[in-house]
N, C-alpha and C positions, 0 to 999 in steps of 0.2 A: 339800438341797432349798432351792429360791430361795423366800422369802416375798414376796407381795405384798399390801398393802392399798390399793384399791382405792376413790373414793370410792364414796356412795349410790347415786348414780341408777345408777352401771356396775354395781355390785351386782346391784340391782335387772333391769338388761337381761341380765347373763350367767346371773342364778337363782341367785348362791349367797353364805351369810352370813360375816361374818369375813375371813380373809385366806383368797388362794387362794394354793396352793403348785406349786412348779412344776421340772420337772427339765432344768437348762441340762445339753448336750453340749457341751465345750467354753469357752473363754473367755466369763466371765459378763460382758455386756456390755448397756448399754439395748435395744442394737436385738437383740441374744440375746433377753433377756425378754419386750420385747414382741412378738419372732414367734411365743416359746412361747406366749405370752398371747393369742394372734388365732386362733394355730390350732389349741388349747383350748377356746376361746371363739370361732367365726366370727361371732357376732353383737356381737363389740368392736371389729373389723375397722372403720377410719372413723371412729372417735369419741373415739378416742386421739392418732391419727396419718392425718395425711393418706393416702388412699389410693392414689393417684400418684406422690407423692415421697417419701412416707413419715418425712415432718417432724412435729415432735412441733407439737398444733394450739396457736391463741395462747394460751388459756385453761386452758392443764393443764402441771403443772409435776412433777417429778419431785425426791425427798428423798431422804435418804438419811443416817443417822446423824449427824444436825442439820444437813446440808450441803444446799444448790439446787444438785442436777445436771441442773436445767435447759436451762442452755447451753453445756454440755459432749457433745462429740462423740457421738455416739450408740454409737461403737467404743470409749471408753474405758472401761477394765475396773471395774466397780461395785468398791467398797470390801471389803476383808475382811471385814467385818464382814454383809455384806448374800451373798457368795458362800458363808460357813459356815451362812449363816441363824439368825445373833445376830440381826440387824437387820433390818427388811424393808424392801423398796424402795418407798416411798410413792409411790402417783399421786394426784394434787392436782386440783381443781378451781378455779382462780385466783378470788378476787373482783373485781370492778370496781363503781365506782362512789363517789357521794358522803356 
């Protein structure tokens, strides 16, 4: 099972506490998890990822066993560590500002 932690407010919009767990078919990969995670969750659909091109949005960043896998392809295969579920796949909500 994939782990994911998820910030507050998406928390909050899909209804549930803690990390959500999720089962990848296949190569664990970002854009794996987060189809499982949308279509899980259709009210995540949009607010993760672009609707249309399905690009991760400016403001949300993706971690992963101390590592920004950020701006890494959305087909490269998440870490060992995050596919056994030692580690779970953080989504981030980026700060901005001064």
């Amino acid at each position: 099972m994939i782990r994911v932690m998820l910030p507050t407010h998406l928390r909050t919009l899909a209804r549930v506490d803690g990390e959500v767990t999720l089962r990848i078919n296949g190569p664990v990969t970002q854009r794996a998890v987060l189809d499982a995670l949308e279509s899980r969750y259709p009210m995540l659909r949009g607010t993760i990822r672009d609707h249309v091109t399905h690009k991760r949005r400016p403001f949300v960043r993706f971690f992963a066993c101390e590592q920004d896998l950020s701006h890494e392809s959305p087909d490269t295969p998440l870490p060992d560590a995050v596919v056994t579920g030692a580690e779970p796949l953080l989504i981030v909500g980026a700060m901005a500002g001064g």
